[in-house]
C-alpha positions in Angstrom: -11.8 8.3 29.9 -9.5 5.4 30.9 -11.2 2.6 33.6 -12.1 4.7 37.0 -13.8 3.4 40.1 -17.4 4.7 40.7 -15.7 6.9 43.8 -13.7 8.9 41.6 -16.3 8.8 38.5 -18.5 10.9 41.2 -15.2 13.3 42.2 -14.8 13.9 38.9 -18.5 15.1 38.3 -18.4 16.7 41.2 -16.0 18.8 40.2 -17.1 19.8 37.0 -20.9 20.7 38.3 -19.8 23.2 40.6 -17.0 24.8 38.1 -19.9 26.3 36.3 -20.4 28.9 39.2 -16.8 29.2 39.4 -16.1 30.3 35.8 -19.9 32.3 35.9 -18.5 34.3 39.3 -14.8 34.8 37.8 -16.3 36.8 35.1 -18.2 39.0 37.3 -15.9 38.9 40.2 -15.6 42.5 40.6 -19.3 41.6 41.8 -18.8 39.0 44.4 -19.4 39.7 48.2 -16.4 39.1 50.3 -15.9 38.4 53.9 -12.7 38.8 55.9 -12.4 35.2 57.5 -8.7 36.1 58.7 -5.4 38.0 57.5 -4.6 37.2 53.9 -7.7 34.1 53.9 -10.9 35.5 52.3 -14.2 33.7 51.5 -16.7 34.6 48.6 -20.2 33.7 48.1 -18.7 31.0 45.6 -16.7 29.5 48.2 -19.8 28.3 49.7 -21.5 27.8 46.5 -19.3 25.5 44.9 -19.0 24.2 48.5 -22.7 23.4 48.7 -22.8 21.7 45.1 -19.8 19.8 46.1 -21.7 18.1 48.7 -24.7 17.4 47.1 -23.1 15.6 43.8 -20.4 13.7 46.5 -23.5 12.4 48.2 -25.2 11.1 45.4 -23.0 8.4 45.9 -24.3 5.6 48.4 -21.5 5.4 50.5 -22.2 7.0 53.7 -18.3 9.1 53.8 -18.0 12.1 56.0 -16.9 15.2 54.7 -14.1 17.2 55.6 -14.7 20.6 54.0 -12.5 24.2 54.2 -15.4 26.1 55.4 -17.7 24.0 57.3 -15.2 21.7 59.2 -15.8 17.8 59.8 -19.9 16.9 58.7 -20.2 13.3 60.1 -22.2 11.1 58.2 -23.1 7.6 59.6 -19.1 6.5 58.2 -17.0 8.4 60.5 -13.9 7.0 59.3 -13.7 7.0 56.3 -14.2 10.8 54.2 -14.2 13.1 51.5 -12.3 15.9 52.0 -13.1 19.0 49.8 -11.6 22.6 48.7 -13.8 24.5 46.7 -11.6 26.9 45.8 -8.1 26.8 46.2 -6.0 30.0 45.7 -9.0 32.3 46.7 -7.2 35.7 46.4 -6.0 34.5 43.1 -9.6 34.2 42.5 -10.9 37.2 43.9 -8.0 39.6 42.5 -9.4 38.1 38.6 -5.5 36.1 38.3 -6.6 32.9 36.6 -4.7 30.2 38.8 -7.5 28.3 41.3 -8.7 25.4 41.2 -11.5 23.0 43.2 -9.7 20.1 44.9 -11.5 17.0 46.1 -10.1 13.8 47.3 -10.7 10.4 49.8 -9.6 9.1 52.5 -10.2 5.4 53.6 -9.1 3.6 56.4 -6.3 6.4 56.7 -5.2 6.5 53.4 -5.6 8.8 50.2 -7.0 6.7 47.9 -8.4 9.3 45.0 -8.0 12.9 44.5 -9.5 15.7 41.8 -8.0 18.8 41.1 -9.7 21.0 38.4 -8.2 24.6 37.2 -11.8 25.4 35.2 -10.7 28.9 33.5 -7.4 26.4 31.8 -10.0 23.2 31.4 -7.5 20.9 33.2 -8.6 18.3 35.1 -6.0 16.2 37.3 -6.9 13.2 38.7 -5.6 9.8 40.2 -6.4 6.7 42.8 -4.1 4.4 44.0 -2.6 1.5 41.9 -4.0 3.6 38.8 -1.6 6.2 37.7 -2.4 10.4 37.8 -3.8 11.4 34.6 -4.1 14.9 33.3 -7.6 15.1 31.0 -7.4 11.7 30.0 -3.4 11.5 29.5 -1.5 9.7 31.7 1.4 11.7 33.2 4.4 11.5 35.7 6.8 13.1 37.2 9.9 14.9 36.1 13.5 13.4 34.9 15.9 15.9 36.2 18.4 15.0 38.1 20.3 18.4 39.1 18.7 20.6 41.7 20.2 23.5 40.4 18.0 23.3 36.7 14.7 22.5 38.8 12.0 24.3 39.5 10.0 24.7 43.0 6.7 25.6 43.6 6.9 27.2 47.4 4.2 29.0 49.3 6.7 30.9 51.6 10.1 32.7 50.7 12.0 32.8 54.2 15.2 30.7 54.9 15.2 28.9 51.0 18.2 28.0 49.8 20.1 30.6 47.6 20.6 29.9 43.9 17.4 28.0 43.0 14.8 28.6 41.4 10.7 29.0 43.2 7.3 29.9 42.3 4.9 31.2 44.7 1.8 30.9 42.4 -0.9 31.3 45.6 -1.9 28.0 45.0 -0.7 24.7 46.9 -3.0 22.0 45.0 -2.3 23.2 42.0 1.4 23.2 42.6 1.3 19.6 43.9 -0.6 19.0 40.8 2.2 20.5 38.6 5.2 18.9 40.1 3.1 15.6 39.6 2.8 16.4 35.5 6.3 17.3 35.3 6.0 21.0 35.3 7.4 21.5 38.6 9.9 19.1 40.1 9.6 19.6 43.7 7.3 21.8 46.3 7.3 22.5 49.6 4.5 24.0 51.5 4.2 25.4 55.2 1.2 25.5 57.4 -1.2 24.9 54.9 -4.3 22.7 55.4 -5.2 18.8 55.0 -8.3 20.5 52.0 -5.1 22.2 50.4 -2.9 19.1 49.6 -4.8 15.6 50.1 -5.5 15.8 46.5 -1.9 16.6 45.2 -0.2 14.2 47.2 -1.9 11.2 45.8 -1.2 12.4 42.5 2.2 12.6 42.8 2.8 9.3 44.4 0.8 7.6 41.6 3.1 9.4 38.7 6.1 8.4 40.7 7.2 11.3 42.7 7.7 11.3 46.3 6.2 12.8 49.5 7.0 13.3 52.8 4.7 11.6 55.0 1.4 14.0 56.7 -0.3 12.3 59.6 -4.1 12.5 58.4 -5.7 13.0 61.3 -4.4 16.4 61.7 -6.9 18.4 59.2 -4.5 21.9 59.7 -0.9 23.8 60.1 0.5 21.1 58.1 4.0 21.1 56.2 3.9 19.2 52.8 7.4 18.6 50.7 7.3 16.3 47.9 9.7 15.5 44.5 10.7 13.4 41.6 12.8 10.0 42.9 16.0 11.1 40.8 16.3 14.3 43.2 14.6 13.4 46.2 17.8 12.8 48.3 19.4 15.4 47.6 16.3 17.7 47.9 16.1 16.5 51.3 19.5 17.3 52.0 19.4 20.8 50.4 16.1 21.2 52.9 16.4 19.9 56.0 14.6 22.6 58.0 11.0 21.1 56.2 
């Protein structure tokens, strides 16, 4: 593994504990007890598993961060400003519906800014990682963005379908941090995401700056209902000009 700070050495871990109930569950998920937590936004038993684990291997760490999480809100530690922020599983119906496209996503925010972020997809073994000044690496291989140039031969990873442009091409894969995380390895070229959550894209957006893409700028103090639309440079203008509703 290339030269990581001890913040995202611990992420990384972190991750990797709690995928072990993750990939256990996914084999049995027929299995799992589920709760309705709202329309279309369910939570398993593993949600909180992974959640719990996720807590206990970030705080094994003697910094003193908060935690932001998806199912337990703000936990405030004795540092109040500065914080983890955690998805355990991201693209739960994928999850509970046995489609193998989820992933856990962890990042940090200090003094304002994302400074690290984890995503792991555990059924595919990837693990996406990156902090600033250091690149985004993809299991150990450093990665970047896209080349193209030409909206039209690009691919979009999208969590709605209402009002997009005609003529292009979009994924809806139920899964905004793994999207992120593809557009910053060059598999997808741009997304764009709609009222989705500060847990769902912290991660993916400072994974994409660091392999040289660009994304719009999300105020961090709002954790929810948050719009997220990020690129390679070579298209970004005219992406922005194709989409100027987002």
């Amino acid at each position: 593994m290339n030269s990581i700070s001890p913040n995202l050495n611990i992420m990384i871990k972190s991750c990797i504990a709690a995928s072990k109930i993750l990939i256990r569950d996914f084999g049995e998920v027929e299995k799992l007890q589920v709760s309705l937590k709202g329309p279309n936004n369910f939570v398993t038993n593993a949600d909180r598993k992974v959640e719990t684990i996720l807590i206990k291997e970030l705080e094994k760490s003697k910094k003193k961060f908060s935690i932001l999480t998806e199912e337990s809100g703000f936990i405030e530690r004795s540092d109040k400003r500065n914080f983890w922020v955690i998805d355990p599983i991201d693209g739960t119906t994928n999850f509970l519906n046995g489609i193998p496209h989820f992933c856990i996503s962890v990042s940090l925010i200090l003094d304002n800014e994302i400074v690290a972020g984890v995503i792991y997809d555990p059924i595919k073994d990837e693990i996406f990682y990156a902090e600033k000044s250091g690149g985004t690496y993809l299991n150990n291989k450093s990665v970047r963005v896209s080349k193209k140039k030409e909206l039209k031969n690009c691919i979009y990873g999208a969590n709605f379908k209402e009002n997009l442009p005609k003529n292009l091409i979009y994924r809806i894969t139920g899964s905004a941090a793994l999207d992120l995380a593809y557009v910053a390895s060059g598999r997808f070229d741009a997304s764009i995401h709609q009222k989705v959550n500060l847990w769902d894209v912290a991660a993916g957006i400072i994974l994409i700056k660091e392999a040289g893409g660009l994304v719009d700028k999300v105020q961090l103090s709002k954790f929810e209902n948050i719009s997220v639309k990020a690129s390679n440079e070579l298209i970004n203008r005219d992406f922005n000009e194709k989409f100027p509703m987002f």
